[in-house]
C-alpha positions in Angstrom: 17.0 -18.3 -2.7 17.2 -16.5 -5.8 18.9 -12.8 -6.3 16.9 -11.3 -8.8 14.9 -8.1 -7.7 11.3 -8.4 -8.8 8.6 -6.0 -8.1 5.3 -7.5 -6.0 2.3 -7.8 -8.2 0.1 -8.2 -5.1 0.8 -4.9 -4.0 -1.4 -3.3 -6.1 -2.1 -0.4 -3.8 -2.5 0.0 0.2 -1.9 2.3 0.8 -1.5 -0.4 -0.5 0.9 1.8 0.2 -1.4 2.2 -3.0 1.3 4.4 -1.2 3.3 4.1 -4.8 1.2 4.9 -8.2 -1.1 2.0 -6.6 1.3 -0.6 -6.0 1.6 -0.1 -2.3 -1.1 0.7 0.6 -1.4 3.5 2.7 -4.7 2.4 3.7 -4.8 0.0 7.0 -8.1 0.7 8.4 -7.3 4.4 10.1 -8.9 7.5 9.8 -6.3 8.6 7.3 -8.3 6.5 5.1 -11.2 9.1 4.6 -8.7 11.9 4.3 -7.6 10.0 1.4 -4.1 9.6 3.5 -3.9 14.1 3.0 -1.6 14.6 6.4 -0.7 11.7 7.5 3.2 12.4 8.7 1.8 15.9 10.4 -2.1 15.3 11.7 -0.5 13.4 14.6 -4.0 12.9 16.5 -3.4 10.1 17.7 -1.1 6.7 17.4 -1.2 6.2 14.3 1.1 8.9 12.9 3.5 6.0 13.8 2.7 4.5 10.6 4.3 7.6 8.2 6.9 9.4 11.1 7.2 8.2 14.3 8.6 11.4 15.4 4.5 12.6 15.7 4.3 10.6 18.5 6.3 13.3 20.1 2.6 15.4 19.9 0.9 13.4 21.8 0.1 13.7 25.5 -0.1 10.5 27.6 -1.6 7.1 26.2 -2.8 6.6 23.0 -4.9 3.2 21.4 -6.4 2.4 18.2 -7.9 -0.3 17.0 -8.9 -0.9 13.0 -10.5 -3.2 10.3 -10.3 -2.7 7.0 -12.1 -4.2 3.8 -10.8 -3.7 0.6 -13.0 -5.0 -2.7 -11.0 -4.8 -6.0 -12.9 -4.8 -9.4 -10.1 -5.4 -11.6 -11.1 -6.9 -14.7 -8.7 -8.3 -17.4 -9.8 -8.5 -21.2 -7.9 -10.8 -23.3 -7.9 -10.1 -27.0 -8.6 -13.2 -28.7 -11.9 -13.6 -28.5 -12.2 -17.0 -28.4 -11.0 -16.9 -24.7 -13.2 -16.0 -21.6 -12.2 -13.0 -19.8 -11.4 -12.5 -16.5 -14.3 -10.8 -14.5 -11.5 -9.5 -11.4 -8.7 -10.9 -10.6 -8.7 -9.3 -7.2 -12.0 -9.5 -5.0 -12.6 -9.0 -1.5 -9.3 -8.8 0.9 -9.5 -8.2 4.6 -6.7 -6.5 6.9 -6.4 -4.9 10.5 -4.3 -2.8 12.5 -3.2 -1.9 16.1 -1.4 1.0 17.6 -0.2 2.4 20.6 1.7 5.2 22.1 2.7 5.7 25.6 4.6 9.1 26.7 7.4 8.5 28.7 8.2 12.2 29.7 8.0 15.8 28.5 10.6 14.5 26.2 10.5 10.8 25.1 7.2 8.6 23.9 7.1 4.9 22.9 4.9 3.8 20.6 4.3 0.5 18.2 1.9 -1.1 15.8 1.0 -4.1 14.0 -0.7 -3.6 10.6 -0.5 -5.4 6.8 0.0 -2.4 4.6 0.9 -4.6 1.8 -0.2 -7.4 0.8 -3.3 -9.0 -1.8 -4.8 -11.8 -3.8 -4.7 -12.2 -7.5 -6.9 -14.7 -8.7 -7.2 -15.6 -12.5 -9.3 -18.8 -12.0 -9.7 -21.3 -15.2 -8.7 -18.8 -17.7 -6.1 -19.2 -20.8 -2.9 -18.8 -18.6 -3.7 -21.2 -15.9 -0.6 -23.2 -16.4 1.4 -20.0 -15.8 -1.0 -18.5 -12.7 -4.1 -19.2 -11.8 -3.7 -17.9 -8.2 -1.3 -15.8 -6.2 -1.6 -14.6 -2.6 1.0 -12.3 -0.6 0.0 -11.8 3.4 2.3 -9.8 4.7 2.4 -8.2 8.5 4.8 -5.9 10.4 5.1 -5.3 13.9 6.7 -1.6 14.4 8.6 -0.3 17.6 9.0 3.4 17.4 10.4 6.0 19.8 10.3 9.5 19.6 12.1 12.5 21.4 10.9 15.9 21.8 14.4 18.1 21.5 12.3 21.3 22.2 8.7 23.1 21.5 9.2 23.4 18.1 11.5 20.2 16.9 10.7 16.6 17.5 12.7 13.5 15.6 11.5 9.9 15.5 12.9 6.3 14.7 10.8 2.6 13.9 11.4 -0.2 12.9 9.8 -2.5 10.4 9.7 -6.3 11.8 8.0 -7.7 8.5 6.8 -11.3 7.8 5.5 -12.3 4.6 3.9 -15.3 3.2 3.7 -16.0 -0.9 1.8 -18.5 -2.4 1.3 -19.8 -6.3 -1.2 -21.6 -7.7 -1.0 -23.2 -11.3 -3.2 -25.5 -13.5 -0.9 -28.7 -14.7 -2.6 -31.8 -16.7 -2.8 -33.9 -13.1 -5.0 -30.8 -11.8 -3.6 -27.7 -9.4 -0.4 -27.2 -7.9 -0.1 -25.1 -5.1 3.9 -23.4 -3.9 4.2 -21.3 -0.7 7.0 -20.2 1.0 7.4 -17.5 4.1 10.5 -14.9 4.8 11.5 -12.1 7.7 12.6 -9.0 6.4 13.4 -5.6 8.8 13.3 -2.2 7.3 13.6 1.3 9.0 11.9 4.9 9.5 12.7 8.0 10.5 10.9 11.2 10.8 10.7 15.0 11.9 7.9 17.1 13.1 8.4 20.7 13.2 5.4 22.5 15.2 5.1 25.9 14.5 2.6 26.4 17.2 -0.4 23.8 18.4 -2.4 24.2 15.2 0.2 24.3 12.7 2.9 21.5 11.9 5.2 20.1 9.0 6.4 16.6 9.1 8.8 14.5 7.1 8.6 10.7 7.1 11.1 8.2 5.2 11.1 4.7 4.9 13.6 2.4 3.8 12.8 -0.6 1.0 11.2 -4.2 2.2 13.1 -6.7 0.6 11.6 -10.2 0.7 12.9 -13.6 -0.5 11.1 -16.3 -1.6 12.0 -19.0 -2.8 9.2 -20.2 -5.4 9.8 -22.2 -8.4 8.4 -20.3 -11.2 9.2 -21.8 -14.0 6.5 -23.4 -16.0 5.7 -25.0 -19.5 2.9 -23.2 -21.8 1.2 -25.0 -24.0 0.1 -22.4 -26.9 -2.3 -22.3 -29.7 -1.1 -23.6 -33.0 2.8 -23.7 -31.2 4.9 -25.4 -29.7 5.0 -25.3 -26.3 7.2 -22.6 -24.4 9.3 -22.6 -20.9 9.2 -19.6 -19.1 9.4 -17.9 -16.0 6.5 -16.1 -14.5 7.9 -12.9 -12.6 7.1 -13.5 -8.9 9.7 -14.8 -7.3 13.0 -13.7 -5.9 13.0 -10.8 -3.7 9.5 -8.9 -3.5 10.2 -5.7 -3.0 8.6 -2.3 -1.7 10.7 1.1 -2.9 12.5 3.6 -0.4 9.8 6.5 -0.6 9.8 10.1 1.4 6.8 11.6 2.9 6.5 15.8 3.4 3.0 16.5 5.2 1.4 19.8 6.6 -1.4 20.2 9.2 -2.9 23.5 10.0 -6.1 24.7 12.0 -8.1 27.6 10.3 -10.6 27.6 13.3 -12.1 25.6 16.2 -13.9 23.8 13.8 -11.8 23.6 10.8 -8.2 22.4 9.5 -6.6 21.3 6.2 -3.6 19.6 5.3 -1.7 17.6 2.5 1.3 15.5 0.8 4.1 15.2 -1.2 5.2 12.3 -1.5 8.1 10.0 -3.2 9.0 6.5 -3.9 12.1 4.6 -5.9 10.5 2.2 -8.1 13.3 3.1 -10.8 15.2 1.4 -8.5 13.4 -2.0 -10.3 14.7 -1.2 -13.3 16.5 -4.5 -13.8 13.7 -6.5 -13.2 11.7 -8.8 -15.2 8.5 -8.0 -15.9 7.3 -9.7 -19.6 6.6 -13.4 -19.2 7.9 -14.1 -22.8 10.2 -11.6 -23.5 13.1 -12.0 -21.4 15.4 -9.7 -23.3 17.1 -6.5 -21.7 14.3 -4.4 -24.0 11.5 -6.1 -22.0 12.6 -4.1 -18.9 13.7 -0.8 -17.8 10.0 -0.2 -17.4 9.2 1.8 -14.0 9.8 4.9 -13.0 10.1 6.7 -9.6 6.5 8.0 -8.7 5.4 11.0 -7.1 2.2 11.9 -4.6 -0.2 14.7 -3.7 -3.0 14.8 -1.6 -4.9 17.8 -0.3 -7.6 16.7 2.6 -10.0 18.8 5.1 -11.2 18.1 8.7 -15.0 19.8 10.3 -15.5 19.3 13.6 -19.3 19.6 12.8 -20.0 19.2 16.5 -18.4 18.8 20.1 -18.7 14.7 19.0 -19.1 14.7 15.3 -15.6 15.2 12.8 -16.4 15.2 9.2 -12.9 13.9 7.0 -12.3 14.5 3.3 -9.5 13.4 1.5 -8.3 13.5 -2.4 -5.1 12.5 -3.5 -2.9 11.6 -6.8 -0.6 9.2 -7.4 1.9 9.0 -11.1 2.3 5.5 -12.7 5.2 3.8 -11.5 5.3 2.4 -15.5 6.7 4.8 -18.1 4.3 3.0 -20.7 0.9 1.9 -19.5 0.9 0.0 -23.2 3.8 -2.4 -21.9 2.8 -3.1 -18.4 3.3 -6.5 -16.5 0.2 -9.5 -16.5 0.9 -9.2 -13.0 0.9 -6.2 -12.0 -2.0 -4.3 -13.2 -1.0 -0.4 -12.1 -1.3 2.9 -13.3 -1.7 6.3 -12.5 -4.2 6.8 -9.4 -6.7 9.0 -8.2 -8.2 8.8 -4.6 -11.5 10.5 -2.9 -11.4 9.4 0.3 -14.6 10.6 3.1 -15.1 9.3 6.7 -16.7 10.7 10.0 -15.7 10.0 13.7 -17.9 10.6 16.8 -16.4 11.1 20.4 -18.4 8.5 22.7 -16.6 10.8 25.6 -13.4 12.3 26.3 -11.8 9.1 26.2 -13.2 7.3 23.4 -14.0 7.6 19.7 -15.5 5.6 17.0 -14.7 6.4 13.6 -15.5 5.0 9.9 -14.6 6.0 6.5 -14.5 4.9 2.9 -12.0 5.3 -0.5 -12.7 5.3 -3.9 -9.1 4.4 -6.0 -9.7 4.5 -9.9 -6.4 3.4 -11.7 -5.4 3.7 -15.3 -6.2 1.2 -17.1 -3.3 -1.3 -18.9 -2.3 -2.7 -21.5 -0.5 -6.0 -21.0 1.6 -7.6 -24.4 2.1 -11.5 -23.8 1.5 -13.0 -26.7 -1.8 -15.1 -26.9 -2.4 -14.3 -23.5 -1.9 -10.9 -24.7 -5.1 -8.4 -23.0 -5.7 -4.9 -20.7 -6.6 -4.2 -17.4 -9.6 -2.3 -18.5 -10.3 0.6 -15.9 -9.0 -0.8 -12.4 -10.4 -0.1 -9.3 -10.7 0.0 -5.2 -12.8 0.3 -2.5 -11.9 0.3 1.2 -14.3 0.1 4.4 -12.9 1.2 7.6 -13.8 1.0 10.9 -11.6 1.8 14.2 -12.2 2.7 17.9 -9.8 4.9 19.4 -8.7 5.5 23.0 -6.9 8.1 25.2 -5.7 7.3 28.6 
């Protein structure tokens, strides 16, 4: 397999996340998702805190289940600059996930909890355009299973520990004279988390969530033979394979209750993407100048909670991401990211004391990007996402 560190174009979020300038989800079908994510290592309401610092868990009485769907519709449109070639009307589409979590306190001073959940992981699909015979599709499915523990070490301090069973499948699709060629390959990777919860009293908490990097490696032959325009054709290598990564990040929330009936919260967030530095990311250019082009990214969201009734919760979320490129006018064909803005709304409605039903929706609009690739040569002309949720939620 090879060594080289490359950057997953696929993870054009999330969360994801989206949980990194858009390149990495934080969205997987919760209720976090209509607080545009605003809280989400301090809300600890129910299971789910798992996801961001499993050392919430530690704030939560008894059993805890939640069950979520999720889907996410991408209209990102890529606008080649010769004219004489057809555009690309999204290269993204409709992509379903789903997520599962549970907690169960052991004690007054230990809770278990895990989850299942695809926080990263897309489609892009080009079609019959100009660059088929470098990509015409490419599809990452990727899905963790998480065992946390937590452990309460008095009223105020709690500390936490996951980890991230991941399994990922990549797959590439081409165009070649004898018609398509299809490449897959699957790989394990394990990362870790580890969190804090400091609760200053029952309505007011801080918590501090870190993950460590996903490394996959697949091993994909990417090397292909363009034919171009009035040239000669050109061997290259479309950057894909190698080891798919996801950056280190940190996670800082707050949670606190003005009232009965109303609390805010919010991020600050961090991820390493300058940790990609070395990575290719121009399909012609394959000099040292080509890359050095990512940056570390930084997140803020702000987010409110009304509990309009004894059954009804109204959620509203806004966050920001920064561009994990330094110049959005030398970005990657395959990784069409920029800086991020999120509005995030969703409502949940107690069926009893034991159950809820909750729903939300996101709005992501991304920079747009310029991509320099010679005649395939276009931008990414005003990216964006939309995510449906669902999820039913039970205490025990």
């Amino acid at each position: 397999m090879r060594q080289h560190r490359l950057l997953l174009p696929l993870c054009l979020l999330v969360s994801v996340h989206s949980q990194a300038g858009g390149l990495y989800l934080y969205e997987t079908g919760t209720d976090d998702l209509g607080l545009a994510s605003a809280g989400m290592a301090a809300r600890a309401q129910d299971a789910t805190v798992q996801f961001m610092n499993p050392a919430g868990l530690s704030h939560l009485k008894g059993r805890h289940l939640t069950v979520a769907g999720q889907a996410l519709y991408g209209d990102v449109p890529y606008d080649l600059d010769d004219p004489a070639q057809a555009d690309v009307d999204t290269v993204i589409g409709w992509f379903p996930a789903a997520s599962f979590y549970y907690s169960q306190q052991i004690d007054d001073r230990w809770t278990l909890g895990v989850a299942t959940y695809g926080n990263f992981g897309l489609g892009l699909d080009f079609g019959d355009w100009a660059g088929e015979q470098l990509i015409q599709e490419a599809t990452l499915v990727a899905l963790t299973l998480q065992p946390s523990l937590a452990y309460r070490l008095d009223e105020h301090w709690s500390l936490g520990a996951a980890l991230g069973i991941n399994y990922g499948l990549f797959s590439l699709k081409r165009g070649t004279p004898q018609g398509g060629r299809k490449l897959d390959d699957s790989d394990w990777a394990l990362n870790a988390k580890l969190g804090i919860l400091y609760e200053v009293d029952q309505g007011t908490r801080f918590g501090l969530g870190y993950s460590s990097a996903v490394e996959y490696h697949f091993d994909i032959q990417t090397q292909a033979t363009i034919d171009r325009p009035n040239l000669p054709g050109i061997t290259v290598d479309l950057p894909l394979s190698g080891m798919v990564n996801s950056p280190q990040q940190l996670m800082v929330s707050a949670y606190h209750s003005l009232s009965r009936d109303w609390a805010i919260m919010g991020n600050l967030g961090w991820q390493d993407w300058s940790d990609y530095n070395n990575n290719e990311v121009a399909v012609f250019d394959q000099s040292s100048a080509a890359k050095n082009r990512y940056q570390d990214t930084y997140h803020l969201a702000v987010g409110v909670q009304h509990n309009l009734t004894p059954q009804w919760t109204l959620n509203g979320g806004l966050a920001y991401d920064s561009s994990a490129y330094k110049d959005q006018d030398k970005t990657s064909l395959t990784v069409p990211s920029g800086q991020t803005l999120r509005v995030g709304a969703g409502l949940r409605y107690g069926i009893n004391e034991q159950d809820a039903i909750g729903a939300g929706v996101e709005y992501a609009r991304i920079d747009s990007a310029r991509v320099q690739e010679g005649h395939l040569s276009g931008r990414y002309d005003s990216p964006a996402l939309y995510f449906f949720a669902v999820n039913y939620s039970k205490q025990f």
